[in-house]
N, C-alpha and C positions, 0 to 999 in steps of 0.2 A: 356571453362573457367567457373567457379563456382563463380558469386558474391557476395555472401552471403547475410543477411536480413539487413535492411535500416532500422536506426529508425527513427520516427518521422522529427526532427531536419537535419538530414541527407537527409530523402529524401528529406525535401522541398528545400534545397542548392541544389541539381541535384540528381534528382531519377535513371537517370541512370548510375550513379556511380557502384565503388566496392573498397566495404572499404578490402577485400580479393584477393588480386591481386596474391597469391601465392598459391589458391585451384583450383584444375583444376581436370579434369576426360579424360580421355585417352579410347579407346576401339577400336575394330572392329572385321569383324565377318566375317566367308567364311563356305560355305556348297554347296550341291546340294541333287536334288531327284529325284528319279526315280517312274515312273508309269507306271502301264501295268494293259489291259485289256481285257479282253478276252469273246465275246459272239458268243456264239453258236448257238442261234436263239433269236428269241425276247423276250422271257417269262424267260431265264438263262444268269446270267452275272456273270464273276468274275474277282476280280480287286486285286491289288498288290499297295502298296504303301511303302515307305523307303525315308528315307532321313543321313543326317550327315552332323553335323554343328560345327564348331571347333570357339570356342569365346573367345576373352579376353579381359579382360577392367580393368582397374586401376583409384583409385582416389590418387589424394596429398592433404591431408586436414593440413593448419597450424595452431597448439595450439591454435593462440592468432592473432588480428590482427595488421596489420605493414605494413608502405610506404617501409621498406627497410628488405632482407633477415637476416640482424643481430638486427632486431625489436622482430624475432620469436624465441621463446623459441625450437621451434620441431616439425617437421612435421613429418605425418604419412603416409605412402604408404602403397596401400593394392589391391597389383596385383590380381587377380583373372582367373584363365584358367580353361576353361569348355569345353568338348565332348561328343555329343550327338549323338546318332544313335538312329532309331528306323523302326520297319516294321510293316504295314498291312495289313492280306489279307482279304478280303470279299467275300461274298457270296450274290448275291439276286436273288431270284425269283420272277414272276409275276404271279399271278392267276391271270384271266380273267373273268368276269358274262359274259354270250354267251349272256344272254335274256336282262340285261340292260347295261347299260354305268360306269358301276362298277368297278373295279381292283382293288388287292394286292398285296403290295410291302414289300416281308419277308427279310430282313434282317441277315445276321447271322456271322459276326468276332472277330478276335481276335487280339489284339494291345498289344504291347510290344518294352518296351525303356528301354535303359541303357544310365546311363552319369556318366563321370568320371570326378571329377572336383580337383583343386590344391588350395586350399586358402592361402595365405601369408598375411604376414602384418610388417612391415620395419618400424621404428622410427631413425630419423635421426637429430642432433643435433649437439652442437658443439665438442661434445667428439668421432664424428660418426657415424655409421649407424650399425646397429643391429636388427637380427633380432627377430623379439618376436612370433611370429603366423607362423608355418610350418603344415598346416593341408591336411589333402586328403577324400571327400567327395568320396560315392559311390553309386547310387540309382537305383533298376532296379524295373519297375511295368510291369505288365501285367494284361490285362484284356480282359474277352470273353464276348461278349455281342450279345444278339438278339434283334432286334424292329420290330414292325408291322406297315405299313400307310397302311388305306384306304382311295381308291378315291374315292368319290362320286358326283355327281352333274355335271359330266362333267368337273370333276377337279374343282370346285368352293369347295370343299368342302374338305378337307385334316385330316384326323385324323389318329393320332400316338401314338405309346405306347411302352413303351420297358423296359428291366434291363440289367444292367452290373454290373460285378462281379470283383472286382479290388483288386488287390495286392500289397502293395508297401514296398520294405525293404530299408531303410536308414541308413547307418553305415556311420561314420564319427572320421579318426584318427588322433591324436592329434602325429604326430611327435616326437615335443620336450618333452610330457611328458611320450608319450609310454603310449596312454590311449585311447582306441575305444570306443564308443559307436555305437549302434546299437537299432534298432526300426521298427518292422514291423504294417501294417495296410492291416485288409481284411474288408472289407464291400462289401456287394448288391447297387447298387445304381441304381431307379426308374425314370422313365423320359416318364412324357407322353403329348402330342398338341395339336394344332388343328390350320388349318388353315382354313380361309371362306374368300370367294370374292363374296359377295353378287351382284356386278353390276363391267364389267370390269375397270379397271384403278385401284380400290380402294377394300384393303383386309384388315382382319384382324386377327390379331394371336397371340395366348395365350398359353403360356406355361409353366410346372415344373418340376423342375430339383433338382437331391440329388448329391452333388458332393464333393471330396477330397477338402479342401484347396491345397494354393501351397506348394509344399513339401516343404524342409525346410534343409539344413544340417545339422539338432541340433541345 
């Protein structure tokens, strides 16, 4: 349930109230993943990652508020279905210093998702229900990226650096009007750390990062 905001006046009568007794939010979600990994010896790994997650969620928001369902002028429903896949595979390698307590951890994959999503939106009042919002969202990115960590210090010491190079096309079609829109984004994006554990129990770590906002269906 959705109770909406309390003013003043209202909340001090009983702040746990809901002056919105007819906005609610509905949803649930089902997926799984699979993982695989694979080493050959100590210094080579390679790993496989996937998943697929099918989601849907709905809110009822009404116009106006009301003790009773012929109070509201109209309420909106706005189902939303989403599915998602995505795969990655990795690569690391480990160099070794023979003479000190040294090693590198090279990093090197490539990541890639599609989601298909269905947006609706339903206004329902006393003449009916109708609907006004029939859209289809479609988004696929990929992106290959390498990082470097050096150990040092016996592992008290971590430092990291790396770039990826990401993709993203978003198209989004309007149904009822027969009208798509579409939008691609490529950028580099940089990311480097450091971690230190100067005495066991207690660490610390610093890091920067260049990242996509959340995509967006238009």
């Amino acid at each position: 349930e959705l109770p909406g905001g309390l003013n003043r006046i209202e909340y001090q009568a009983d702040p746990f109230q809901s002056r919105r007794p007819f906005d609610r939010f509905d949803g649930n979600r089902i997926g799984t993943s699979l993982k695989f990994k694979w080493q050959p010896n100590k210094n080579h790994e390679f790993s496989a990652i996937s998943y697929y997650m099918h989601t849907y969620r709905t809110s009822i928001i009404a116009s106006n508020k009301g003790d009773s369902p012929s109070d509201i002028d109209q309420f909106v429903e706005q189902p939303r279905i989403y599915d998602v896949t995505a795969l990655e595979p990795r690569y690391t390698w480990r160099a070794n210093a023979k003479s000190r307590p040294i090693y590198n951890d090279l990093n090197i994959g490539i990541r890639g998702a599609l989601e298909l999503a269905n947006l609706s939106q339903f206004t329902r009042d006393a003449g009916g229900r109708i609907q006004t919002v029939d859209d289809d969202g479609r988004l696929g990115a990929i992106a290959g990226y390498i990082e470097d960590q050096l150990h040092l210090l016996d592992d008290r010491l971590v430092i990291g650096g790396g770039i990826r190079f990401e993709g993203v096309v978003a198209s989004r079609r309007a149904n009822l009007e027969r009208n798509v829109l579409t939008r691609s984004y490529y950028e580099p994006l940089p990311a480097v750390s450091m971690w230190f554990s100067p005495v066991e129990g207690f660490a610390l770590f610093a890091d920067y990062a260049h990242s996509f906002g959340p995509p967006q269906f238009l």
